[in-house]
FIBA-326124 format. One line per 3 residues: number of its first residue (from 1); for each residue x negated, y negated, z of C-alpha. Coordinates in steps of 0.05 Angstrom, whole numbers, plus 5000, padded with zeros to 4 digits. Layout:
% FIBA-326124
NUM> X Y Z; ...
//
This chain:
% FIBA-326124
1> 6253 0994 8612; 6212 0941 8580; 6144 0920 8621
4> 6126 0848 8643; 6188 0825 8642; 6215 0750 8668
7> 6237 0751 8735; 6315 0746 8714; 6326 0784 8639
10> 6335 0857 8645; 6331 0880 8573; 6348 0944 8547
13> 6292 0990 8542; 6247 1015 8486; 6265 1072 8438
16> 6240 1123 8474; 6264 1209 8488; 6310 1204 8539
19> 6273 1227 8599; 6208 1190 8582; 6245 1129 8577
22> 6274 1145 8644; 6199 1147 8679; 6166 1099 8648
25> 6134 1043 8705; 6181 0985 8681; 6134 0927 8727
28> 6060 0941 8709; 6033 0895 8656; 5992 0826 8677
31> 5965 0767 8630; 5895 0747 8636; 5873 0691 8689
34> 5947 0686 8717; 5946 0688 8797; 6009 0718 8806
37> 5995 0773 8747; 5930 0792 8795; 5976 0794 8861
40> 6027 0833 8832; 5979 0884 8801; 5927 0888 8858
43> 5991 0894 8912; 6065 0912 8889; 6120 0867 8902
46> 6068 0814 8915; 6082 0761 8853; 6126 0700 8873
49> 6157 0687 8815; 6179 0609 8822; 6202 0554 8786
52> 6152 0520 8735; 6146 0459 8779; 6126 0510 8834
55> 6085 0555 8810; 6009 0556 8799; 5987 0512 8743
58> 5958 0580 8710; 6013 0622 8720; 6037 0655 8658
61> 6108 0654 8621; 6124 0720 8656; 6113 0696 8730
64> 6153 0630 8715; 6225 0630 8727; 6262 0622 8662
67> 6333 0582 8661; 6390 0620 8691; 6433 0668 8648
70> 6489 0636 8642; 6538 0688 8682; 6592 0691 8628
73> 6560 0700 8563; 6606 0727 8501; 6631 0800 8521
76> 6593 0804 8577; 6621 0827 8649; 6568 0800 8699
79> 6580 0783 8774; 6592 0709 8791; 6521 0694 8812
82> 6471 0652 8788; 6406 0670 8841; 6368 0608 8875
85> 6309 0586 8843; 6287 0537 8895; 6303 0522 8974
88> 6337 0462 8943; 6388 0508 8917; 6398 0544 8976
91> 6413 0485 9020; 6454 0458 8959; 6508 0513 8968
94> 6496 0529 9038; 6523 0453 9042; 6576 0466 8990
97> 6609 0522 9036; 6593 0481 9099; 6648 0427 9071
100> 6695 0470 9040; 6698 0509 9098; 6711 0456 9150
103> 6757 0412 9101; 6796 0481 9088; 6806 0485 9171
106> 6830 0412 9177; 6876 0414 9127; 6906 0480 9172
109> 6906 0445 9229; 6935 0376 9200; 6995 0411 9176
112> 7067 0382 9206; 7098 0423 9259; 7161 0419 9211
115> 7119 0444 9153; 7091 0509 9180; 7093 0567 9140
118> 7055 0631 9118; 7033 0591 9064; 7001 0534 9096
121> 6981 0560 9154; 6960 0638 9144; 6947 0641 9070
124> 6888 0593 9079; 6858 0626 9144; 6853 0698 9098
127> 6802 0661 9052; 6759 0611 9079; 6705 0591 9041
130> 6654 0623 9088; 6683 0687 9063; 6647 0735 9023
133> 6710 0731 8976; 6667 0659 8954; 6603 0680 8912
136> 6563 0617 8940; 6559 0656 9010; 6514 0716 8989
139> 6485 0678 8932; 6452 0636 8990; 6432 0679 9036
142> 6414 0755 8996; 6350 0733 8984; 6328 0732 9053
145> 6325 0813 9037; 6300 0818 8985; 6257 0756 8952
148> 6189 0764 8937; 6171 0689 8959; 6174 0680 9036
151> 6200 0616 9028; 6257 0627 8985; 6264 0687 9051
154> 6259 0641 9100; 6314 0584 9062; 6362 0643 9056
157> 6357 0667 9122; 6367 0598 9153; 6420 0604 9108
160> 6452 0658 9135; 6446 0629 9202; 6487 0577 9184
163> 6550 0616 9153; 6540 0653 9217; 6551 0591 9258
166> 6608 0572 9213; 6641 0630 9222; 6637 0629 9297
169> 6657 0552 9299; 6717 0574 9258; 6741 0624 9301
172> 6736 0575 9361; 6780 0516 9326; 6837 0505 9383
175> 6870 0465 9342; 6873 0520 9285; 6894 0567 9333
178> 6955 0523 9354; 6981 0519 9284; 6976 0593 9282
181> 6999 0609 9353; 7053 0569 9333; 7084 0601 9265
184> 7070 0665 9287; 7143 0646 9339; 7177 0619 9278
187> 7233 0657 9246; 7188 0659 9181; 7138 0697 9224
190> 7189 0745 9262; 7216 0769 9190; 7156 0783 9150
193> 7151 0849 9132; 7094 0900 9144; 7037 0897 9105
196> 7040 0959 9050; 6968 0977 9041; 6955 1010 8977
199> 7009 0952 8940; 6969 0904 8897; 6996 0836 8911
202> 6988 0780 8948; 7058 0768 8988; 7063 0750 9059
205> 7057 0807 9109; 7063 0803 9193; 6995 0843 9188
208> 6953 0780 9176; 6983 0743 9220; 6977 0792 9284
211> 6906 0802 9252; 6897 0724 9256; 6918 0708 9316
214> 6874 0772 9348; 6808 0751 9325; 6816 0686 9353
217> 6838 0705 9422; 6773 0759 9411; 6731 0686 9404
220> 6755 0653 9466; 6812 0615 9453; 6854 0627 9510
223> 6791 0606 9548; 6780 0537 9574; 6748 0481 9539
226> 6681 0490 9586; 6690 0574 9571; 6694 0561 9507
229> 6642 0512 9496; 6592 0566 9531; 6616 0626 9482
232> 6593 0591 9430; 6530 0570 9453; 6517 0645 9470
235> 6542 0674 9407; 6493 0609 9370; 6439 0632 9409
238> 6445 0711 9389; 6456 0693 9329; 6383 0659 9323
241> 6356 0722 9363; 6376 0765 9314; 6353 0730 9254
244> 6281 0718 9287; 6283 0797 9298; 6299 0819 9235
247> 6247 0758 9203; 6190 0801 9246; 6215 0869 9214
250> 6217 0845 9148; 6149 0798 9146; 6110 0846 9193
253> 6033 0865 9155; 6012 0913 9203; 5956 0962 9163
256> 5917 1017 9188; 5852 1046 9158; 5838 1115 9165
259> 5776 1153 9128; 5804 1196 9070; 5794 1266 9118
262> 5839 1233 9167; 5893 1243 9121; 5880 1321 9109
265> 5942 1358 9091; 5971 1292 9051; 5976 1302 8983
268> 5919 1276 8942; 5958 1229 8898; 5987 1194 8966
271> 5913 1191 8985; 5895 1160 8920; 5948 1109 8911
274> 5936 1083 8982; 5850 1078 8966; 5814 1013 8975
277> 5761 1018 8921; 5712 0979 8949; 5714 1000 9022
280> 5730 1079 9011; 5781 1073 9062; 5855 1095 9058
283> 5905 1027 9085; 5970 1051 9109; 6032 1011 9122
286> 6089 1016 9178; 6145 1026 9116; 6170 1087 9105
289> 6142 1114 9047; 6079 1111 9079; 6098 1127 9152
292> 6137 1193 9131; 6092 1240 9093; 6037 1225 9147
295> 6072 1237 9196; 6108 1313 9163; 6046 1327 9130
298> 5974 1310 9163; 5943 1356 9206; 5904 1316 9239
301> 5945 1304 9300; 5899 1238 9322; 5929 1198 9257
304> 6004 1223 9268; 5988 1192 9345; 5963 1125 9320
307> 6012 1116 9264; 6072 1125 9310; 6038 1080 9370
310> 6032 1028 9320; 6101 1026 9294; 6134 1029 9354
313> 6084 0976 9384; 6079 0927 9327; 6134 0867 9303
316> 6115 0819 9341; 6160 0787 9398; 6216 0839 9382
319> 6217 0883 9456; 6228 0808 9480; 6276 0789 9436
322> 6314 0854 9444; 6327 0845 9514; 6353 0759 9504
325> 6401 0788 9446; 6427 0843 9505; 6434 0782 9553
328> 6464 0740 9510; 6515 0788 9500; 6527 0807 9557
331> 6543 0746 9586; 6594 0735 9520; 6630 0789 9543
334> 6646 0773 9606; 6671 0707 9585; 6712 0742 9549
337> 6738 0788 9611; 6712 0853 9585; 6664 0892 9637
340> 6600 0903 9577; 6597 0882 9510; 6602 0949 9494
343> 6680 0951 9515; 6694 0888 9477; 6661 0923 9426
346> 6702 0999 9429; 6760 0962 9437; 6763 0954 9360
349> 6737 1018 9345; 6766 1090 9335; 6738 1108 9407
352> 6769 1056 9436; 6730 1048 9502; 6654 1063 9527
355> 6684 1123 9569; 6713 1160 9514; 6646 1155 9480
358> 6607 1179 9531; 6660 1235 9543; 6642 1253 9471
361> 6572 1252 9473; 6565 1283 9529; 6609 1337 9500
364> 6558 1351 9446; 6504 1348 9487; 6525 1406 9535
367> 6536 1445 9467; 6469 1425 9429; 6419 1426 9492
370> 6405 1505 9490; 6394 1507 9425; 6352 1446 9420
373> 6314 1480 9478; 6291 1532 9437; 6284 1492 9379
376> 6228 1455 9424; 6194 1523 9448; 6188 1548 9382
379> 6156 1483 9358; 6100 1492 9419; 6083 1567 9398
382> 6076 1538 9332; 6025 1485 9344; 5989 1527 9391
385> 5967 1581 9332; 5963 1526 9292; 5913 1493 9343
388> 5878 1556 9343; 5877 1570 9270; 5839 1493 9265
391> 5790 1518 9324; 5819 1455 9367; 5855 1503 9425
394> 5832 1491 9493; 5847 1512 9560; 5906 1456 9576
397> 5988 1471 9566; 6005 1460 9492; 6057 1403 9492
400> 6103 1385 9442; 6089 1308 9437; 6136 1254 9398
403> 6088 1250 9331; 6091 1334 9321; 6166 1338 9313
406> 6160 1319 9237; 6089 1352 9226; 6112 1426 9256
409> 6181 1426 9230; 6151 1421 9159; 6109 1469 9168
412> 6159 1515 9192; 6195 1506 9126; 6138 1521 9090
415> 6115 1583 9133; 6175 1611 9149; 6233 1583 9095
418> 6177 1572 9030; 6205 1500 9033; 6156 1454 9022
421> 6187 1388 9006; 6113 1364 8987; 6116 1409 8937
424> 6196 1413 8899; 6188 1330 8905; 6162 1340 8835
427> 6232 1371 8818; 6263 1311 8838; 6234 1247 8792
430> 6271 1180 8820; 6307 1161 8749; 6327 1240 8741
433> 6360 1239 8818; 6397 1167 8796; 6430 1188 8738
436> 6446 1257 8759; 6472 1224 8821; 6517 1162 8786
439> 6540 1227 8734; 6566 1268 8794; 6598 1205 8827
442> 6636 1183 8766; 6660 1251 8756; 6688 1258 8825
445> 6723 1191 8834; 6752 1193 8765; 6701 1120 8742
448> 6660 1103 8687; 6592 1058 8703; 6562 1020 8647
451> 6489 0992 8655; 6492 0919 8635; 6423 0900 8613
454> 6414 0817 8607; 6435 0790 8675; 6415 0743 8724
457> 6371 0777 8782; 6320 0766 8839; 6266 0825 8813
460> 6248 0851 8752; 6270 0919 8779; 6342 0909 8790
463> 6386 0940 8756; 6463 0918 8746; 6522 0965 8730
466> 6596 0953 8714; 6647 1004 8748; 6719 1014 8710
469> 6767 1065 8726; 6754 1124 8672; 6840 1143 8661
472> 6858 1054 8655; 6797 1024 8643; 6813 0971 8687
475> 6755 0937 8721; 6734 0963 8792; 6664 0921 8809
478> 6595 0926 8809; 6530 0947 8844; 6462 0929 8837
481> 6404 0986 8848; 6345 0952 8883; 6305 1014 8905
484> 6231 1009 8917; 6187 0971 8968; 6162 0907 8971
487> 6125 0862 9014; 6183 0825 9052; 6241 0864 9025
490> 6290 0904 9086; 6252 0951 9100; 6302 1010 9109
493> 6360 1035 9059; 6427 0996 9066; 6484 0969 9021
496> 6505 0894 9032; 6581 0877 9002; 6565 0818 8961
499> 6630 0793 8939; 6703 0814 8959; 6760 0822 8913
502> 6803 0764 8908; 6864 0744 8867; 6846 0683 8826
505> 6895 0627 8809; 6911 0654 8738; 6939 0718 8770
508> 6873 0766 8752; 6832 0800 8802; 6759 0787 8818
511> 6724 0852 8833; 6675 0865 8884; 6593 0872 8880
514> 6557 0910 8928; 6468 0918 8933; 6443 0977 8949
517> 6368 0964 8976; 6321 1028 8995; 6250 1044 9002
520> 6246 1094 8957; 6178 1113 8936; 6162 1069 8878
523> 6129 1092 8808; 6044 1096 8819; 6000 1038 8788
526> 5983 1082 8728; 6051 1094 8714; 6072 1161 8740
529> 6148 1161 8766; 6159 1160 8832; 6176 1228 8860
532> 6226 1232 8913; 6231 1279 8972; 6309 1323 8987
535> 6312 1271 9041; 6305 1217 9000; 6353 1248 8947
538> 6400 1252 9008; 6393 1180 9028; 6410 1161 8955
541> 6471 1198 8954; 6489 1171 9023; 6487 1103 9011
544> 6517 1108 8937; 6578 1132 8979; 6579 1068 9021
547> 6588 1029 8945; 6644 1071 8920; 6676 1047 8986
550> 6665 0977 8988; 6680 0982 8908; 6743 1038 8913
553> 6788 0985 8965; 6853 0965 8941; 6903 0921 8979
556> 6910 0849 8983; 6896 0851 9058; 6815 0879 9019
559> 6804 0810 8996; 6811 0779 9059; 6773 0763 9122
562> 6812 0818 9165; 6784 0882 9124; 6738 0911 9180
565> 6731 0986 9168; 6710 1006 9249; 6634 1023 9258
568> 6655 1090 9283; 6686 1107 9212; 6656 1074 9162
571> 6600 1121 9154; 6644 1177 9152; 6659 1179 9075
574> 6582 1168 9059; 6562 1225 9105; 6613 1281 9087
577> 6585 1260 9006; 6518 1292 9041; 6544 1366 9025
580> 6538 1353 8958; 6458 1347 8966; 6456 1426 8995
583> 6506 1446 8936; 6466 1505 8885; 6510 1470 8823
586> 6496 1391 8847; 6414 1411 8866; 6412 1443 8796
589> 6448 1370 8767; 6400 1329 8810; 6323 1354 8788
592> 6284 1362 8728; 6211 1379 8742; 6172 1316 8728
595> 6134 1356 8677; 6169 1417 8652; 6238 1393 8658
598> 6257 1453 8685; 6313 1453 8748; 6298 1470 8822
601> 6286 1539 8811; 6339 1591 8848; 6284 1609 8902
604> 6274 1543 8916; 6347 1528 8927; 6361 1584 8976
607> 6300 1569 9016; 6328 1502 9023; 6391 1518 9035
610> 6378 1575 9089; 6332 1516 9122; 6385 1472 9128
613> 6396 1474 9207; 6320 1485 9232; 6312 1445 9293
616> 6393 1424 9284; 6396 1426 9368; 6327 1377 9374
619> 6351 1335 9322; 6417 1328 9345; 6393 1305 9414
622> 6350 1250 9383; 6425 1222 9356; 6449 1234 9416
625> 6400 1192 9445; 6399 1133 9395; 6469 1133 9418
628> 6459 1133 9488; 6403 1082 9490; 6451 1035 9450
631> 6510 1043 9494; 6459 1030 9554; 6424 0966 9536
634> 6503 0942 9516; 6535 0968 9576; 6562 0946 9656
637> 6485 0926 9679; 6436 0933 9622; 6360 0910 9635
640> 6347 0840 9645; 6277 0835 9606; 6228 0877 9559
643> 6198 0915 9620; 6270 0943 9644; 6278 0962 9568
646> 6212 0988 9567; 6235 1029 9637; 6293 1057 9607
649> 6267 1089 9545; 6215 1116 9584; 6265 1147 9621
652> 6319 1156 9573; 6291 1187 9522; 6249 1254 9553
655> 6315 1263 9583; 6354 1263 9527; 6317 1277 9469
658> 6270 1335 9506; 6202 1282 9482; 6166 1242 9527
661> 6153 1168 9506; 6087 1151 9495; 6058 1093 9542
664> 6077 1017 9517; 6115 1056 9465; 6182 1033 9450
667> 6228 1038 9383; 6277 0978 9410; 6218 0934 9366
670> 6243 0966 9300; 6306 0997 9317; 6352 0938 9273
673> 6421 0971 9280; 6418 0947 9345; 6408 0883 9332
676> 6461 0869 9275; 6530 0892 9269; 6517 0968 9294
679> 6510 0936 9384; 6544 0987 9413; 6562 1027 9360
682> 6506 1063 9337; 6542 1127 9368; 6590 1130 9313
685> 6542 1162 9263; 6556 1226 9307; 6625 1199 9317
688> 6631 1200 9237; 6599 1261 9215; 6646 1304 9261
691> 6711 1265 9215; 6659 1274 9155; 6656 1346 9165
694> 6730 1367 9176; 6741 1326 9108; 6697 1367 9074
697> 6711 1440 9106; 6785 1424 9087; 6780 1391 9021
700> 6724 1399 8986; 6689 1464 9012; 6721 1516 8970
703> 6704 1472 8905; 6663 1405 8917; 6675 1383 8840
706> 6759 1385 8857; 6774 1323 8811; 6843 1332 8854
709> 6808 1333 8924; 6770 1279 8890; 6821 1235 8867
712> 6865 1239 8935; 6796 1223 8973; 6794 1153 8933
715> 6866 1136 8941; 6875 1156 9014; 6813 1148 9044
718> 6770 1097 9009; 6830 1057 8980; 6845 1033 9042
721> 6788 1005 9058; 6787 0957 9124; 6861 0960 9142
724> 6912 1003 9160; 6907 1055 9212; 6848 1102 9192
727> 6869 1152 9239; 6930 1156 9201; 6898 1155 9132
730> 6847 1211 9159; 6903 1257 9176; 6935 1245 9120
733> 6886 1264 9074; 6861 1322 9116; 6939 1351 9131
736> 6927 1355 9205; 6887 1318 9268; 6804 1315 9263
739> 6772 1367 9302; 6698 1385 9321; 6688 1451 9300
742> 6681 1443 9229; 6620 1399 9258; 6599 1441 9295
745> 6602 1500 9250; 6568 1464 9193; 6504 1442 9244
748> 6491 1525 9266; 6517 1505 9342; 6587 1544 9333
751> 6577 1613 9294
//
């Protein structure tokens, strides 16, 4: 891919061989005297690339926002979007769906009482302009992820705020809730039939309207005017929480300096890249790629200490903020009548209630805690020879503390597996693991993904691919690929559904776009590709699965409002797509040494295979613990302020996780699930992988390429999507009821 490219062309790239085109470092030219050029050399992702009327009066033609693509040129199939280019814009269409919105809720609740019908009254309500089904939503507020100018960041997130607001204020609309309170007692509403999930059209079903009328009485319209008028204050108000918590993750510049022998055991390149040249000291970040291989690969136990006090002390105001979001919805809940946000939350969910998750953690946890027991012994003999070998023993009890987990566990691959991830990350360049990854996903799901190279984007380094079934060549979606750090950008790896599906007034369909944004490591200053660790590789084929869901749902009921997938599912398809990363054939699919080209070599793949379930009993405990902590803060009495938050991890987590906290430590700064659409409900990644395992014991085990297996897992499982029962979809693609062993089998507790 071409270098010093405008911030919104993506051009095809050079003639090059195939795999050198694949690593070449598409964002590292600069012009001469242009401030932005310096920035974005001297410190990635840190260009602004504005408008000419904004930018410095030096800045160069390739730091200037051009004019938009326009999003429909000849032959072309592009998403809807054209990306701000100024706050102005923002506000503009932030404005735009402000009006629509309300004017689309008064003409609901101006209709007759003699003209009430599914068409007036429900047909409306299933698209609302503050619907991700209308491309001005996420055009407004995406950039608050993912722009490199704070202030385009900071207009997107306010942004955001507001479509939040206007989604809550919608949802409390009495008079809205009349008209459909009303129609749903009609005779129309008595004889519409049930909604048929997997039938493409459009026709009146009694599924929206139950779904309707539930998330309204959910907001607080059966409450009084004073009750209601209170709900909405709280839900304002953790709303604003939220978005000032996830603005400290996002903006936080925390660096550390360490000498270059603090960072023994890191490899020398890491060391290198990370090298002030005038000082001679190393400057580490709190994001991931730096945090990780310190923390699995320094020996120096003193710099594995201070890296993990100072991400779990650092973002500000967040411990504080934490506790007002708990509060806040707390209080919400019992205006509602439930006894904890966390019932109002199961209620929607799989589980169903608090108790049956706890029954089901709990469950795992009497099955996981000898193991994980062990798991934690072995880990102390191991740093106590290692102490030794390093002359650092002395005469105190060798403890296990919170920042050796990582360290011993990777040397335990290496010692006792010959894993060393350190060392097979060359196997695994980024481009090689994308392609090889997109390849096996097309195969699978029967699809065909064309890269569409002159679009309209928000970084140079986007990239923009069109999905079509492979057997009718019918249009699916698309997804963007944003995948490497930058100051500002989310800091962790998620997928955000741009745009729904919707059926447009000429009869066609539009498709949906989903982003996938990551931290993976990013290609080197001097142009050497960016190598990724298995982990990483996992990640990426994680989160690819969470696209071909959002992009694989079918149904009318998909383009509307009321297509919720529950928490406790919806990472159940990405994580049973996991097995494919510990699969001989897929490993050998997925690397190409970064300079021989050769494949992970067998050796290598059996090592990492047999290491699959070290420490499986410690690590599942930390889940289990995630969980539990969630559950807590959301529950019957959670703590009032950041020192009962800062009391309960302390406690919490030794006795869950088998770690003791470290003093002022505490991961409720930086843990964001918490604070977005995962309250209560962090405990269904365990919840999910048990489902995700029994899918793939009994449907893909025996032969994970089955285009078969593959096919019925799009049509019955991701198909779907948000509605239905999933329970019932589930069995019906597995032939029977869920159960845990498969789970437990696949994680070395059951034998």
């Amino acid at each position: 891919r071409s270098q010093g490219r405008r911030f919104q062309v993506a051009g095809p790239p050079p003639r090059a061989p195939p795999v050198a085109a694949m690593l070449t470092n598409a964002y590292s030219g600069k012009r001469e005297g242009c401030p932005c050029c310096e920035e974005r050399v001297a410190k990635r992702g840190g260009a602004r690339f504005l408008a000419r009327a904004m930018a410095p009066s030096a800045a160069c033609e390739d730091c200037v926002l051009p004019p938009p693509v326009p999003p429909t040129e000849a032959g072309a199939e592009v998403p809807p979007f054209v990306w701000p280019r100024t706050p102005a814009d923002i506000e503009a269409a932030t404005k735009e769906v402000e009006a629509a919105s309300q004017a689309a809720l008064d003409v609901v609740a101006a209709v007759p009482k003699d003209k009430l019908s599914f068409e007036t009254v429900i047909r409306p309500l299933m698209e609302v302009p503050y619907y991700k089904t209308n491309h001005l939503v996420c055009q407004s507020k995406h950039l608050q992820h993912c722009a490199t100018d704070p202030v385009m960041r900071e207009a997107a997130t306010k942004a955001a705020s507001a479509f939040a607001a206007l989604k809550k204020g919608g949802k409390t609309r009495k008079d809205v809730y009349a008209q459909v309170l009303a129609f749903s007692e009609s005779a129309e509403a008595k004889g519409l039939p049930e909604y048929e999930v997997l039938v493409i059209d459009n026709g009146p079903a009694a599924y929206f309207v139950g779904a309707i009328l539930n998330g309204f009485e959910r907001s607080g319209l059966a409450l009084s005017p004073e009750q209601a008028a209170e709900l909405r204050k709280l839900l304002d108000e953790d709303t604003e929480v939220c978005s000032k918590y996830k603005t400290n993750l996002g903006e936080d510049k925390t660096k550390i300096t360490f000498a270059p022998e603090e960072l023994e055991g890191c490899d020398p390149e890491f060391v290198k890249d990370r090298t002030d040249k005038e000082t001679g000291q190393v400057v580490i970040t709190l994001k991931m790629p730096d945090v990780l291989p310190i923390m699995q690969y320094c020996a120096v136990a003193e710099t594995r200490r201070k890296v993990t006090i100072a991400r779990d002390c650092a973002y500000g105001n967040n411990l504080d903020l934490c506790a007002q979001g708990v509060q806040l919805r707390k209080k919400s809940a019992a205006i509602l009548g439930y006894k904890s946000w966390a019932h109002y939350v199961t209620e929607r969910r799989m589980s169903g209630s608090p108790e049956k998750v706890f029954a089901f953690l709990g469950g795992i946890e009497e099955k996981a805690k000898p193991g994980a027991l062990a798991d934690k012994e072995r880990l102390r003999l191991l740093k106590k020879a290692h102490l030794e070998e390093r002359g650092e023993s002395t005469d105190a009890e060798v403890t296990i503390e919170s920042w050796d987990v990582a360290f011993y566990h990777a040397m335990i691959l290496k010692r006792e597996y010959g894993v060393d991830h350190e060392a097979i990350r060359k196997y695994f360049p980024c481009p090689v693991v994308v392609e090889g990854t997109l390849s096996i996903y097309q195969e699978l799901l029967g699809l065909k993904f064309t890269e569409i190279h002159k679009f309209d984007t928000w970084h140079p380094e986007v990239r923009l691919f069109v999905v079509h079934d492979a057997a009718t060549s019918e249009r699916v979606g698309h997804f963007y690929l944003d995948l490497h750090p930058r100051d500002g950008k989310y800091n962790h790896a998620a997928i955000f559904h741009l745009l729904k599906r919707k059926q447009l007034p000429d009869g066609s369909w539009q498709t949906p776009v989903d982003c996938m944004l990551t931290n993976l490591p990013a290609p080197s200053a001097d142009g050497k590709p960016a190598l990724l660790r298995h982990d990483d590789v996992v990640t990426f084929f994680h989160e690819f699965g969470h696209i071909m869901h959002g992009l694989c749902a079918e149904g009318a009921a998909n383009s509307t409002t009321l297509a919720k997938c529950p928490r406790d599912f919806v990472e159940a398809p990405s994580q049973m797509l996991e097995n494919w990363c510990y699969n001989r054939g897929v490993l050998q699919r997925l690397s190409k040494h970064v300079e021989s080209g050769e494949c992970l070599p067998e050796a290598n793949v059996t090592a990492l295979l047999a290491a699959k379930n070290v420490n499986e009993g410690l690590m599942m405990l930390r889940q289990l613990y995630l969980g539990l902590l969630d559950l807590s803060i959301h529950g019957e009495s959670p703590p009032a302020d950041a020192a009962g938050l800062q009391a309960l991890v302390d406690e919490l987590r030794p006795r869950i996780s088998l770690l003791n906290n470290p003093p002022g430590c505490n991961m409720l700064r930086n843990f964001g699930h918490l604070m977005n659409q995962y309250s209560a409900a962090y405990y269904g990644y365990l919840w999910a992988e048990v489902l995700s395992a029994d899918m793939f014991a009994s449907r893909f085990e025996q032969d994970p390429f089955s285009t078969e297996a593959g096919m019925a897992y799009r049509k019955t499982v991701l198909a779907p999507g948000g509605v239905g029962s999933i329970a019932g979809h589930l069995a019906k693609f597995l032939g029977h009821e869920p159960t845990q062993e498969p789970f437990l089998r696949s994680r070395g507790i059951l034998k």
